[in-house]
C-alpha positions as CSV (number, residue, x, y, z in Angstrom):
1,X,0.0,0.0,0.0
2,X,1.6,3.2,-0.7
3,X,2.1,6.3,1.5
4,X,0.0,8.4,0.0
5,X,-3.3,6.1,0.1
6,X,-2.5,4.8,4.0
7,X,-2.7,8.6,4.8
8,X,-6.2,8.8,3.2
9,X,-6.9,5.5,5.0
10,X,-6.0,7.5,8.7
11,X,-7.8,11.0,7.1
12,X,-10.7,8.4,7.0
13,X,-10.7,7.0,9.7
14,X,-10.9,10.2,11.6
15,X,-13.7,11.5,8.8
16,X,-15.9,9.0,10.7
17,X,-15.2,10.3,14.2
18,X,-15.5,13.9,13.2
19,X,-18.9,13.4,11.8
20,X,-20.5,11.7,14.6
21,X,-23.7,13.2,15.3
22,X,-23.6,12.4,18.7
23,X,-20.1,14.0,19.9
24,X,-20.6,18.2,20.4
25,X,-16.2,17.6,19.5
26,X,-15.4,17.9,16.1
27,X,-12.1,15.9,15.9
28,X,-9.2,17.9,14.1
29,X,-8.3,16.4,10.8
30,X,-4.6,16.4,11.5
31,X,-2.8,13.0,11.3
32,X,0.9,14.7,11.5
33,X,1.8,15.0,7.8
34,X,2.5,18.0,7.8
35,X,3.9,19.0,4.4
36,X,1.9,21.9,1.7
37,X,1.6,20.6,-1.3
38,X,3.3,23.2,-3.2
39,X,0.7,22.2,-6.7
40,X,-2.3,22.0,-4.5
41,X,-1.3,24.0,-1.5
42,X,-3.2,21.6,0.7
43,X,-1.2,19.6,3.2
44,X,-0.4,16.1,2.1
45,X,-1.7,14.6,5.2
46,X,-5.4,16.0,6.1
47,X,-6.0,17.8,2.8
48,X,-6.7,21.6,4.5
49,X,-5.6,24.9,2.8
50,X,-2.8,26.9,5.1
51,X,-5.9,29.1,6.4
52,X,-8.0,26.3,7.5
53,X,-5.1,24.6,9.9
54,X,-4.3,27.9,11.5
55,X,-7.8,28.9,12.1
56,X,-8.7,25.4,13.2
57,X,-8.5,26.4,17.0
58,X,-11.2,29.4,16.9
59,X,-13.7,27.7,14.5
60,X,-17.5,26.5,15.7
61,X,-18.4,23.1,15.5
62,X,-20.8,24.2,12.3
63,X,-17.5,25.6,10.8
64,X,-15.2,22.7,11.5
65,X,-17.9,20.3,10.2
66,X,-18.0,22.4,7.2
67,X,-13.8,22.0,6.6
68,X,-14.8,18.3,6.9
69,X,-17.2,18.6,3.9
70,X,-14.2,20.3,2.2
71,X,-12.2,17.6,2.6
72,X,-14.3,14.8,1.3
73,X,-14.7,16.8,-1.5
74,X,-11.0,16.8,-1.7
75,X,-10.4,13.4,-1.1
76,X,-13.1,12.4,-4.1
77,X,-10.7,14.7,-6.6
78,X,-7.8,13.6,-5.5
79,X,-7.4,10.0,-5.5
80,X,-5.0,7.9,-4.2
């Protein structure tokens, strides 16, 4: 399995706890890849933009469920 698609395995992974409609925590996407794509300008590891990582800390719940919806968008573009 290569690198790139066991990362997408751990984003998924994750995707299910952050999208549990019973939790009031919205689990950060992070799984500590931290490298931008410099084509893409997403990070290689949870597919965010530069803006959504450093404003993860101050976003609602609505907001970071929202990044989430991002980045299943993201990971249907970009495949593995």
């Amino acid at each position: 399995m290569s690198a790139q698609r066991i990362r997408r395995e751990r984003l998924k992974d994750k995707l299910t706890m952050a999208l549990d409609p019973e939790s009031e925590f919205v689990i950060s996407p992070c799984i500590a890849v931290c490298k931008m794509d410099p084509v893409t300008k997403l990070c290689e590891g949870c597919l965010r933009e530069l803006q959504e990582i450093v404003r993860w800390g101050s976003l609602s719940t609505l907001q970071k469920k929202e990044v989430w919806g991002q980045i299943v968008q993201r990971m249907n573009v970009i495949k593995a």
